[in-house]
C-alpha positions as CSV (number, residue, x, y, z in Angstrom):
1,X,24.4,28.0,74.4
2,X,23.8,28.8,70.7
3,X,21.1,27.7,68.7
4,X,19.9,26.8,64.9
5,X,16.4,28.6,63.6
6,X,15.4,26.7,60.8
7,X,13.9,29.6,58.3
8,X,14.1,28.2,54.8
9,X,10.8,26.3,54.4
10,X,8.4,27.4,51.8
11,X,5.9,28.1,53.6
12,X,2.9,26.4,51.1
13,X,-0.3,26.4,53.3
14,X,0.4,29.5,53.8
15,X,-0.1,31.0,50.1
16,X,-0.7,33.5,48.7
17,X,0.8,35.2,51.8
18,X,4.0,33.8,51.4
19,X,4.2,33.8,47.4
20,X,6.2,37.2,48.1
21,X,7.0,37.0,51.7
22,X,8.8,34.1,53.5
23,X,7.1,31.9,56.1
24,X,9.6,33.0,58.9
25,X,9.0,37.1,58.1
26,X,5.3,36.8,58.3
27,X,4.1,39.6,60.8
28,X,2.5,38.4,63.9
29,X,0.4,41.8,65.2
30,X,3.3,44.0,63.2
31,X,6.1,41.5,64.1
32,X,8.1,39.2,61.7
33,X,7.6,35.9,63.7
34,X,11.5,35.5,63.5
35,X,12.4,38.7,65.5
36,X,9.8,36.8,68.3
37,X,12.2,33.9,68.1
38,X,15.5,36.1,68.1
39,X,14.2,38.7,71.0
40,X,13.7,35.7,73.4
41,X,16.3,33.9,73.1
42,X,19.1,36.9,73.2
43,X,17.1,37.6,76.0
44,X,17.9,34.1,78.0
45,X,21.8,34.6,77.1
46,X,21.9,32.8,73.5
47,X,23.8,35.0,71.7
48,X,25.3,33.3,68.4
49,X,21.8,32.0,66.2
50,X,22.5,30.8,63.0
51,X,19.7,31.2,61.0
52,X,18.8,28.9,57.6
53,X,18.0,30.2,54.3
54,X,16.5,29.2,50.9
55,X,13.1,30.6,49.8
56,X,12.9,34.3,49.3
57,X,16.7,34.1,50.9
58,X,17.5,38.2,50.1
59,X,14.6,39.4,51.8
60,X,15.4,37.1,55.1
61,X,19.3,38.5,54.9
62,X,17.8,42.1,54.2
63,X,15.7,41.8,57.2
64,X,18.7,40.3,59.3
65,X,21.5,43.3,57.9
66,X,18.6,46.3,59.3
67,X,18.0,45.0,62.4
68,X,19.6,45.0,66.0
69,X,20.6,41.5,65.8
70,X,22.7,41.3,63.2
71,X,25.9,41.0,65.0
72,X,24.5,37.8,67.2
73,X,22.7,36.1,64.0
74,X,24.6,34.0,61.4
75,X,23.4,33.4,58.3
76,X,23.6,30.0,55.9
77,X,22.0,29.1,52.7
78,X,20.5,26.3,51.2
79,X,20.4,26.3,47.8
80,X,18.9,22.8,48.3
81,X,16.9,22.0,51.4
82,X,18.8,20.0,53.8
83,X,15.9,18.9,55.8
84,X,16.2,19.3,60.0
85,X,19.1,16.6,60.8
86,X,20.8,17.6,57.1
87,X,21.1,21.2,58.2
88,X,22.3,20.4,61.7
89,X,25.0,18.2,60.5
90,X,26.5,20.3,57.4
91,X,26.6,23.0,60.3
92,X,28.9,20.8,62.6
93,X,31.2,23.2,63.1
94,X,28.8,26.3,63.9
95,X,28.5,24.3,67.2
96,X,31.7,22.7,68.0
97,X,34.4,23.8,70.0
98,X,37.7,22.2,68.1
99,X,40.0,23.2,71.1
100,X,37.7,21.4,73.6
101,X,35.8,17.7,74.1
102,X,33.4,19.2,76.2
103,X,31.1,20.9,73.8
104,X,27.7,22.5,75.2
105,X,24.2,21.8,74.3
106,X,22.6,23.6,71.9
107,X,18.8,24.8,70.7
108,X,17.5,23.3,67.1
109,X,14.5,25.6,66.3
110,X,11.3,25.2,63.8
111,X,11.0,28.4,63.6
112,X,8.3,28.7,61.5
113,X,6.2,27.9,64.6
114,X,5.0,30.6,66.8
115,X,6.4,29.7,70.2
116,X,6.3,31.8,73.9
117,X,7.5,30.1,76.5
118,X,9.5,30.4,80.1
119,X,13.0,29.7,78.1
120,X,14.6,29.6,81.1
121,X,12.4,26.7,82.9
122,X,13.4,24.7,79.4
123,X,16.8,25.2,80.1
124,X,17.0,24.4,83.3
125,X,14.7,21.3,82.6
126,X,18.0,20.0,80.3
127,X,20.0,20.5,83.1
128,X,18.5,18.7,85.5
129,X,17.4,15.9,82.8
130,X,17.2,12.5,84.0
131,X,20.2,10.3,83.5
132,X,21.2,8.9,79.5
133,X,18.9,11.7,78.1
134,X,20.8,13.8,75.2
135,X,17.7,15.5,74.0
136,X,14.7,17.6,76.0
137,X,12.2,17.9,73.6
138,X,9.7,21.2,74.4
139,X,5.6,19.9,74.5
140,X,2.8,21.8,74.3
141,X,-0.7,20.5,74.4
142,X,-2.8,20.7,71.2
143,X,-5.9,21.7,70.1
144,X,-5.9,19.3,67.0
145,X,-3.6,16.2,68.4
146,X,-4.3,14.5,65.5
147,X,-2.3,17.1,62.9
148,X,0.4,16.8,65.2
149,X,3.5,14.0,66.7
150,X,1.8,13.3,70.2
151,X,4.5,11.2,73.0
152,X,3.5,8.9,75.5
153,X,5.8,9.7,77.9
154,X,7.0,7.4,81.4
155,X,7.1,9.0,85.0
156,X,9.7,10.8,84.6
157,X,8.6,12.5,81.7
158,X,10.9,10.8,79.1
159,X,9.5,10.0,75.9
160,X,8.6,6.2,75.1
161,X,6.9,6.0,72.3
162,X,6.3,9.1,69.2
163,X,2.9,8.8,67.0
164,X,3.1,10.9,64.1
165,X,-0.2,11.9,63.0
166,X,-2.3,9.2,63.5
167,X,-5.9,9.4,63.5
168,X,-6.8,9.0,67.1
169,X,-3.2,9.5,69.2
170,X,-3.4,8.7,72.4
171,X,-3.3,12.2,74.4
172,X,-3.1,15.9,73.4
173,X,0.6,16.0,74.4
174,X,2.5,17.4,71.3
175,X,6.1,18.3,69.9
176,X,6.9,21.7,69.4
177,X,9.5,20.9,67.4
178,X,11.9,23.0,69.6
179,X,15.0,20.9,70.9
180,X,18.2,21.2,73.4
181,X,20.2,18.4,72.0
182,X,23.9,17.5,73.4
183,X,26.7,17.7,71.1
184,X,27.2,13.9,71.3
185,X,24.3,13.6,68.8
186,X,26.2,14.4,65.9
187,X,28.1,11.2,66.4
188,X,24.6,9.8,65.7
189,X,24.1,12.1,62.7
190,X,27.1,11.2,61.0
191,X,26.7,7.5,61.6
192,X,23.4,7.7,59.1
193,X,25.9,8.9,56.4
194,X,23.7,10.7,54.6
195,X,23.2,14.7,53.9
196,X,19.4,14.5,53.5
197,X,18.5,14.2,57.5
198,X,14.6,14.0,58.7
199,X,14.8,14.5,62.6
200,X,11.4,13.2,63.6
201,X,11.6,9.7,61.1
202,X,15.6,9.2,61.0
203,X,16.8,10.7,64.4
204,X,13.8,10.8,67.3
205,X,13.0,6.9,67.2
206,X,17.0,5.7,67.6
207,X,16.8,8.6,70.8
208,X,13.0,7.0,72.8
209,X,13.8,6.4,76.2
210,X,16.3,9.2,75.7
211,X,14.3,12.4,75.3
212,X,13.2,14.1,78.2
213,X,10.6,16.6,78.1
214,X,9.5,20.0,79.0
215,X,5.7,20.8,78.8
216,X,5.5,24.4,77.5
217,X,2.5,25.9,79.1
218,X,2.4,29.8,77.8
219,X,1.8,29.7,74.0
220,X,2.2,27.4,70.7
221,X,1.0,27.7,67.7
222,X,1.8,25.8,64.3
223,X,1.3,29.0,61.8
224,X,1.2,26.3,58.9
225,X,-2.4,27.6,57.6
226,X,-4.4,30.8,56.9
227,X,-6.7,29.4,59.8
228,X,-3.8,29.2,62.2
229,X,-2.9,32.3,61.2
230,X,-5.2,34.2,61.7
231,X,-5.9,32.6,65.5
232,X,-2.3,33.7,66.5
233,X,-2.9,36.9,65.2
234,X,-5.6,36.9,67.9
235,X,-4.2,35.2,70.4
236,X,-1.0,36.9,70.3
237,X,-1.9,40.2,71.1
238,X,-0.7,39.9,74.2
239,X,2.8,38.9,73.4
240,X,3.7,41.3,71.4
């Protein structure tokens, strides 16, 4: 399996923190959040991550060229933001075998969230997805449901309906932005024929009754703010 870490946002909350450092370097307890997101998932077998670039771009690909995982990370820029979907599907062929038709899955990362979970578990969740389901969508349950896209979800723990921020959603159960898709969804990506690709407004409503879900139950935090911050700062000391 590979996966996509999508790095290149600007990181704006977060000011004047990120005004010289970009969003996905900030330290968690002495740890860029990216290496968290690299670490675990070479840990679980993923060993070909291409990582996004825009903001501050030299100091992410000076990071990437020091470190241990420079021979498993791949590196793309963006001199203009693609958005999620955009940067997927300009990366087509990052994922896609040409010499077969049976193409794996793949991860598609915000990784400008600060994530812990059983990787494994999520993984194996895809696997054993229920039937017609081409994404598994990793949950977590917030704090602040209202900030965030809560699902109502069936039985089986597909995803019916999304609410995106609204003022009073109707559980606590969030999207951690952290997706196993199947390679059949670029056929959907390219369909939109468009570069400019929002995954939550142009790609998750065509896939409800089509997501399954996997409730992450260790650790997620949104890092968005110098309040958010500073809690995982706190709360992470015991995942470093």
């Amino acid at each position: 399996m590979k996966a996509l870490l999508l790095a290149a946002g600007l990181g704006t909350r977060l000011r004047p923190i990120t005004n010289t450092i970009p969003k996905c370097l900030v330290p968690i307890n002495g740890k860029p959040l990216l290496e968290y997101w690299i670490e675990n998932l070479s840990k679980v077998g993923i060993k070909e991550i291409l990582v996004n670039t825009s903001y501050l771009s030299n100091k992410v690909e000076n990071y990437i060229n020091d470190s241990q995982y420079k021979d498993i990370v791949t590196l793309v820029h963006e001199e203009e933001l693609l958005n999620t979907g955009g940067t997927l599907l300009a990366n087509k062929s990052f994922f896609m075998n040409k010499k077969s038709d049976n193409n794996e899955p793949f991860m598609l990362i915000h990784a400008d969230n600060f994530t812990i979970c059983d990787f494994t578990a999520f993984i194996y969740s895809h696997k054993n997805r229920p039937k017609n389901c081409d994404i598994t969508m990793m949950l977590f349950k917030s704090d602040n449901p209202s900030s965030c896209g809560i699902v109502e979800l069936d039985k089986n723990n597909v995803v019916q309906k999304f609410h995106e921020k609204v003022k009073n959603p109707p559980s606590n159960l969030a999207n951690g932005a952290v997706y196993i898709c199947e390679a059949s969804i670029f056929n959907f990506l390219e369909s939109l024929n468009k570069k400019d690709i929002d995954f939550s407004n142009d790609v998750l409503p065509h896939f409800m009754g089509k997501i399954n879900t996997y409730l992450n139950d260790v650790y997620h935090r949104d890092i968005g703010t110098i309040e958010s911050y500073a809690l995982a700062q706190i709360e992470g000391i015991k995942y470093v």
